[in-house]
N, C-alpha and C positions, 0 to 999 in steps of 0.2 A: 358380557354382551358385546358383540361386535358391531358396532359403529364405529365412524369417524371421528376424531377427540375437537372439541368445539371448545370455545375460550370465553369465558362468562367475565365479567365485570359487575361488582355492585358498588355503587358509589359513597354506600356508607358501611360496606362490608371489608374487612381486610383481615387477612387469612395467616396463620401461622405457617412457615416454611413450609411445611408438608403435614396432608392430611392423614390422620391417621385412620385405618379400616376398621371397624363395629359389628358384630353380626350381631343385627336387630329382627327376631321372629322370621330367621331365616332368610332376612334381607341385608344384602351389602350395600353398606351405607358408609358414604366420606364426610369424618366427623373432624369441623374446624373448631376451635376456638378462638374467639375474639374479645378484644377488651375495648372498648368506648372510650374515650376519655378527651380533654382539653387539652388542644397542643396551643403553643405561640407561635404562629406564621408571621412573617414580615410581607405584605406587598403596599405598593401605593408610599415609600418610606416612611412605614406604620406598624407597628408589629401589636396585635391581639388575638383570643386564642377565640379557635376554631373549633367543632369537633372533629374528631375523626378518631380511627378505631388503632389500634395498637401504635398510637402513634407516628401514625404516616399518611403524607398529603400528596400526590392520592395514593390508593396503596396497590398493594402487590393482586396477582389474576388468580380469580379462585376458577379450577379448570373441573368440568365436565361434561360423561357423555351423555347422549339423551338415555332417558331411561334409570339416570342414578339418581339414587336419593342423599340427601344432603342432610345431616346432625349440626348446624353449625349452636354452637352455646356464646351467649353473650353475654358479660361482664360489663356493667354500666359504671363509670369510674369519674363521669361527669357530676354535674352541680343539679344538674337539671334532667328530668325525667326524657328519655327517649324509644324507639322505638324504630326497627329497621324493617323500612317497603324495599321489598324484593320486586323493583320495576322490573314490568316486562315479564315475569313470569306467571303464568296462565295459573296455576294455584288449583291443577284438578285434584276435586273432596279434599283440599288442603285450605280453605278459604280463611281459617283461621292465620293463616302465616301470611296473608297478605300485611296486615300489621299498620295500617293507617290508627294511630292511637283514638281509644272510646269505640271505634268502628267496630273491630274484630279484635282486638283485646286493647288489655288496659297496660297504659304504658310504665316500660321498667323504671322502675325508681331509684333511685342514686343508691351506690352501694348491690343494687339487687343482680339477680340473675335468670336468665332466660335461655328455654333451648328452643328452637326453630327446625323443622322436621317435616319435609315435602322431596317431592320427588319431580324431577326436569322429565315432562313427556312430550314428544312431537314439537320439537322448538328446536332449529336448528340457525349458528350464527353466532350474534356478539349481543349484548345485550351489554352494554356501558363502556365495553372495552374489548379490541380484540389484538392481534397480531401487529396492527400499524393501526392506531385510533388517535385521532383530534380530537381532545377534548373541551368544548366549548361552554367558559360557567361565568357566573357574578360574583363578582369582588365588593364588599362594604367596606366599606371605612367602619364601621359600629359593628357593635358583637351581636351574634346571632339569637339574640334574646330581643334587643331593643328594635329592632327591624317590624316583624312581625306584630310586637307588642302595640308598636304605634301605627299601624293599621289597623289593628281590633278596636282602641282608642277612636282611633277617627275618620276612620267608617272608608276609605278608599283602599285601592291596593296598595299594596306594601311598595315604596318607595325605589326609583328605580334605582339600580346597583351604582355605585361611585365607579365600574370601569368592569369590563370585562376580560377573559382569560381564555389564552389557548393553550392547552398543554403548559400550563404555568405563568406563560408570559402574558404581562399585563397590556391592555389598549392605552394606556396612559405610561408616562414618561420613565416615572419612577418604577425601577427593576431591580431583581437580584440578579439574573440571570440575560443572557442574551435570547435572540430568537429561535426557537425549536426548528432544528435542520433536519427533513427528511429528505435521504440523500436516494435517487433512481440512475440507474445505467440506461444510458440512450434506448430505445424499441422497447423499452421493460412494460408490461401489461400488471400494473398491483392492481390490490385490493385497501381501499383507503375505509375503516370504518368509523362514520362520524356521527360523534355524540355529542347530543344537546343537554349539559349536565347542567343546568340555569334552570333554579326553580321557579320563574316567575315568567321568562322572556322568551317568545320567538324569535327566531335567530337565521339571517340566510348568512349561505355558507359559499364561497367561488373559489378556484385555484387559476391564477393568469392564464388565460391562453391556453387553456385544456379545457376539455368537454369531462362529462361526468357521466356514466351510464349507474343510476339505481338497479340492482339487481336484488337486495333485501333490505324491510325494515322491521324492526322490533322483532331479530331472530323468526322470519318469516321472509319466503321468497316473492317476489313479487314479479312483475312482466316487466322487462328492461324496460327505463326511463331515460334516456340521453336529454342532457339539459347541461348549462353554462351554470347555474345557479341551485342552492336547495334552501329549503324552507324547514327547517324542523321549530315542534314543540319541546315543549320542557318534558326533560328525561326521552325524548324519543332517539332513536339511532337510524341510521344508514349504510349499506352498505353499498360501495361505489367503484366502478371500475374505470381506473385512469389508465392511458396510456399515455408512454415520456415518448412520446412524436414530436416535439417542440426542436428549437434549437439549444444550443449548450449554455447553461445559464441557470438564472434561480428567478423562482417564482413564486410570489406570497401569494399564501394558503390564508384565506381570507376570512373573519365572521362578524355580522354587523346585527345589530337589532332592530327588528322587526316591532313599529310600533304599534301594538294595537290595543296598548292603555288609554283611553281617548285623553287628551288635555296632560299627559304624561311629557314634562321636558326630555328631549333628547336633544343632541349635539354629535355629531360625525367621531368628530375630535374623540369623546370619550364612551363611544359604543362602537366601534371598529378595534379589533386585534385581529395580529397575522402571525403566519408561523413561515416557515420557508421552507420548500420544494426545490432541492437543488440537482441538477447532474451530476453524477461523482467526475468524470472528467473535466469538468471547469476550474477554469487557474484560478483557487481564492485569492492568491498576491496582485493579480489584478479586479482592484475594487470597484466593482458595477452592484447600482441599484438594486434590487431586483424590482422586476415588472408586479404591478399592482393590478387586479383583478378590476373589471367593472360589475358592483355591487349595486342594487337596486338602492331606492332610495328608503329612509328610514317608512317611509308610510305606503310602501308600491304593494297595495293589494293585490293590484291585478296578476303584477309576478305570482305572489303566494298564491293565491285561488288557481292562477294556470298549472302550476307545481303541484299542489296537492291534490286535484279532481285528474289529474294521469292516473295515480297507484289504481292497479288489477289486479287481482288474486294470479298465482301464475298458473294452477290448472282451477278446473272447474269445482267449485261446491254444488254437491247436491244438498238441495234443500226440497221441504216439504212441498209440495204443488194445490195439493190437497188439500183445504181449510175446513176443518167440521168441527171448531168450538170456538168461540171469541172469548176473549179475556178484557177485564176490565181496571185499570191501573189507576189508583190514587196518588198523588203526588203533594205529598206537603210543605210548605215554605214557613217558616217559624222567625220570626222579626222580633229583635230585644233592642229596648231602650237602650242607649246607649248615653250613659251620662258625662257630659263633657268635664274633665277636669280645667281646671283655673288655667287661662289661655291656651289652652287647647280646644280646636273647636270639632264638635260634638257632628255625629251622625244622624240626620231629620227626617223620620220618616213620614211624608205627608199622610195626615190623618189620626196619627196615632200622638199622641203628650205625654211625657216624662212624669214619671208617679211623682 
């Protein structure tokens, strides 16, 4: 099939060197496998283990064109049951591989094994990672068990993160590494594609002293957006056209959190990380700053709502005009006691008493 090759990212997916080819009922299909399992990262000078899939944080670009179907097989080698969402992909008559555990199947159990089997149609772009991607996520100090755990316990959202990450590098002081340099030649026109891999946080995103043109989100084109600033959800992406018009120098690539946990502590200090934007011709031996973006403030709705009511389809959808049947939708809300354990305080739903 002749298309253009497009570069997919999944954030809990990581792919063996090279896929190997399957003929499936006459269908050519790129079958990976993957193995699950617990590594030990150090961030925040803390080392606890994380999941991730063959051992790599984050891992390698599983690439396809539209139109290919994907065999990926999963080996679960973790403690604890999981289950891989393949964000961002539209999942047509594949509904089952969307994969939100209980939802559309049940999730793989330690030691088990699972194959996963859909096909990429009319999506074109990055869905987690592309060519040049910032990746924007949350850091714990706790393992990814007790996080979770104790908001099912105590009835709020899950806890905000101890610090966040750009492309590895932590908002807080403690690092392995230095800050992620993406280096541009003077007039250069990229493509910057930026993902919000934080499963919990909105997150605006600025680079100093450059404009940003949206030009796609979630592998989908949209009508350019020029803006200073972006606003994404958890797991959403962007694709952004910068141009290096500026003068010779570096300039942090910005991402701060977006509050919109009501009564959720935040602090600047440890919900801001940056990565750095540099010109290849700038003398590193002479040590300058680099220039720091101006970032809305942790609670500027009015930023977010102006950013996110832009996005347009970028040609026209037809849709039905036409109405001759109505439909009528039930919608159910299901509320469980929640029993508080001994100083932990418990979830109260007015009206209802603890059996």
């Amino acid at each position: 099939m002749e298309t253009n090759l497009r570069v997919l990212k999944l954030t809990a997916i990581q792919t063996s060197s090279s896929p190997k080819e399957t003929q499936i009922s006459d269908l050519l299909a790129l079958e990976y496998k993957t193995k699950i399992q617990e590594t030990p990262v150090t961030r925040l000078c803390r080392t606890h283990n994380i999941i991730t899939v063959n051992g790599q944080f984050p891992g390698p670009t599983l690439k396809v064109q539209n139109g290919d179907t994907l065999v990926v097989k999963v080996l679960n080698s973790a403690r604890s049951n999981v289950t891989i969402h393949w964000h961002g992909i539209r999942q047509m008559r594949t509904p089952w591989a969307d994969s939100p555990k209980y939802v559309t199947q049940c999730p793989i159990k330690p030691g088990g094994t699972y194959t996963y089997w859909f096909t990429i149609e009319n999506q074109e772009g990055a869905l987690w990672r592309g060519n040049l991607a910032e990746i924007n996520r949350e850091w714990w100090n706790r393992d990814h068990i007790s996080v979770p755990r104790q908001a099912i316990f105590t009835g709020p959202a899950p806890n905000v993160s101890d610090a966040y990450i750009i492309c590895n590098y932590s908002s807080r002081g403690a690092r392995t590494q230095r800050n992620v340099r993406s280096s541009v030649d003077s007039g250069d026109r990229i493509i910057l594609r930026i993902i919000n891999a934080a499963l919990n946080q909105q997150l605006f995103f600025a680079v100093a002293n450059h404009r940003l043109t949206v030009v796609a989100a979630d592998a989908a084109y949209t009508k350019p957006i020029t803006t200073s600033t972006l606003m994404l959800g958890p797991g959403q992406t962007n694709d952004v056209l910068l141009t290096a018009d500026q003068t010779l120098g570096r300039y942090y690539m910005a991402a701060r959190a977006y509050a919109t946990i009501q009564n959720a502590p935040f602090t600047t200090t440890t919900t801001t990380t940056t990565a750095i934007l540099e010109y290849k011709s700038t003398n590193r031996r002479v040590p300058t700053r680099p220039t720091l973006p101006r970032l809305p403030a942790n609670k500027d709705t009015a930023t977010a709502t102006s950013f996110t009511t832009q996005f347009r389809s970028h040609s026209r959808v037809k849709v039905p005009t036409a109405i001759n049947e109505n439909l009528f939708f039930i919608v159910g809300l299901g509320l469980s006691i929640v029993h508080p354990d001994p100083g932990v305080k418990g979830l109260t739903i007015p009206g209802l008493r603890p059996a």
